[in-house]
C-alpha positions as CSV (number, residue, x, y, z in Angstrom):
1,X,0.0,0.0,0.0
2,X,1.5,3.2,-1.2
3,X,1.8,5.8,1.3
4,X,0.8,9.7,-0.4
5,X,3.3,12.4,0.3
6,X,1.7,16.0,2.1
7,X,1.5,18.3,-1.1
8,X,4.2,21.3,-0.3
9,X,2.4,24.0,0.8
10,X,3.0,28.0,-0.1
11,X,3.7,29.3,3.2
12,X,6.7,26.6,3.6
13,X,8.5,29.3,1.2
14,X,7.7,32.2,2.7
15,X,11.1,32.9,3.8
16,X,12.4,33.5,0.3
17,X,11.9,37.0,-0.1
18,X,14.1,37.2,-3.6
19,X,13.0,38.0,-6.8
20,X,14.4,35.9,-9.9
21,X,14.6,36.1,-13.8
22,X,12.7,33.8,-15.4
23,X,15.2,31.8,-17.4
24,X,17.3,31.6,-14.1
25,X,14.8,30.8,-12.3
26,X,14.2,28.2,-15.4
27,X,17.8,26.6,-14.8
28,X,17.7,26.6,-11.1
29,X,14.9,24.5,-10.6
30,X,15.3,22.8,-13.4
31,X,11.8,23.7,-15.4
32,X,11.7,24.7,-19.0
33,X,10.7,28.2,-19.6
34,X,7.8,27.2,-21.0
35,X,5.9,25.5,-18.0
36,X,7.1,28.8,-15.7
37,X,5.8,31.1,-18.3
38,X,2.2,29.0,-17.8
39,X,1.9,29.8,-14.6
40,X,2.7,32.9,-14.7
41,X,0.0,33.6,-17.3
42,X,-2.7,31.4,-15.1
43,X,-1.3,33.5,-12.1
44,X,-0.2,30.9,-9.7
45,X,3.6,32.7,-10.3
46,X,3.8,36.4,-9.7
47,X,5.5,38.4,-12.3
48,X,6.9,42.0,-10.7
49,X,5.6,44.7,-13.0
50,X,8.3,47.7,-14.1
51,X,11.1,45.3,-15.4
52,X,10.4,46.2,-19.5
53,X,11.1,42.9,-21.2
54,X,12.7,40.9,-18.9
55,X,10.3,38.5,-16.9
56,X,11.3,38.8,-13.0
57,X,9.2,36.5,-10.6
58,X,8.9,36.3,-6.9
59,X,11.1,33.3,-6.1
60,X,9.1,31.9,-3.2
61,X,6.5,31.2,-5.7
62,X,8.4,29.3,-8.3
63,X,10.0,27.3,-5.7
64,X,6.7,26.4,-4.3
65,X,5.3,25.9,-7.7
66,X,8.4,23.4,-8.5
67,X,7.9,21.4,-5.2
68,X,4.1,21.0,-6.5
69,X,5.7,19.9,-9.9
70,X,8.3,17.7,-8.7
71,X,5.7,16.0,-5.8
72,X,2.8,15.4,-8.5
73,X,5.5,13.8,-10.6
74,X,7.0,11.7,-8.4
75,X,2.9,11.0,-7.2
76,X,2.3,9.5,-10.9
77,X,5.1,7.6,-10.8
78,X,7.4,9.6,-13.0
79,X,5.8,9.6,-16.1
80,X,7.5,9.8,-18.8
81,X,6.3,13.9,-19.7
82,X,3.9,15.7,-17.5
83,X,2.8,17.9,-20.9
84,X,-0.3,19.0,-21.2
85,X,-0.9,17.5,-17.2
86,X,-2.2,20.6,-14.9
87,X,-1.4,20.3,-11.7
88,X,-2.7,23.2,-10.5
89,X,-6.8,24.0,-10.5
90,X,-8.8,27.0,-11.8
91,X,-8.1,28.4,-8.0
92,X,-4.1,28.1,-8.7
93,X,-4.2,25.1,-5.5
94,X,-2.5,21.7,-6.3
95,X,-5.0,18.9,-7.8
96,X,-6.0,16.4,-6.0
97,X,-4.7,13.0,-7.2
């Protein structure tokens, strides 16, 4: 009987009060830009407005959002491409599995 992990929850990354490119924040946790620009457009990533062209994001909320990613995944079983798999609802909160 498989045991379910406690999802990650935001407040567990309050602490990181940094703000981070996008395509650093893209290498760091290891997401492709694509995926972090999603959920920036759904909302569930905060962009920080007055930054012309370059994509800056609070970094407590991608590292939250990548903890969802990487929990979900290793939920499934680590399928072999989560694309096209939303993991977050129309209230930006984790899915139930």
């Amino acid at each position: 009987m498989s045991r379910k992990k406690a999802m990650p929850q935001k407040k567990d990354f309050a602490h990181i009060t940094s703000t981070i490119r996008l395509s650093d924040a893209a290498r760091k946790y290891n997401l492709s830009d694509q995926t972090l620009y999603g959920w920036v457009r759904r909302g569930v990533i905060e962009r920080i407005p007055g930054h012309g062209y370059s994509v800056i994001l609070r970094e407590a909320d991608v590292a939250y959002c990548a903890a969802v990613y990487r929990a979900t995944y290793l939920e499934l079983g680590q399928p072999e491409s989560m694309r096209g798999y939303p993991i977050f609802d129309k209230k930006n909160k984790p899915k139930n599995l």
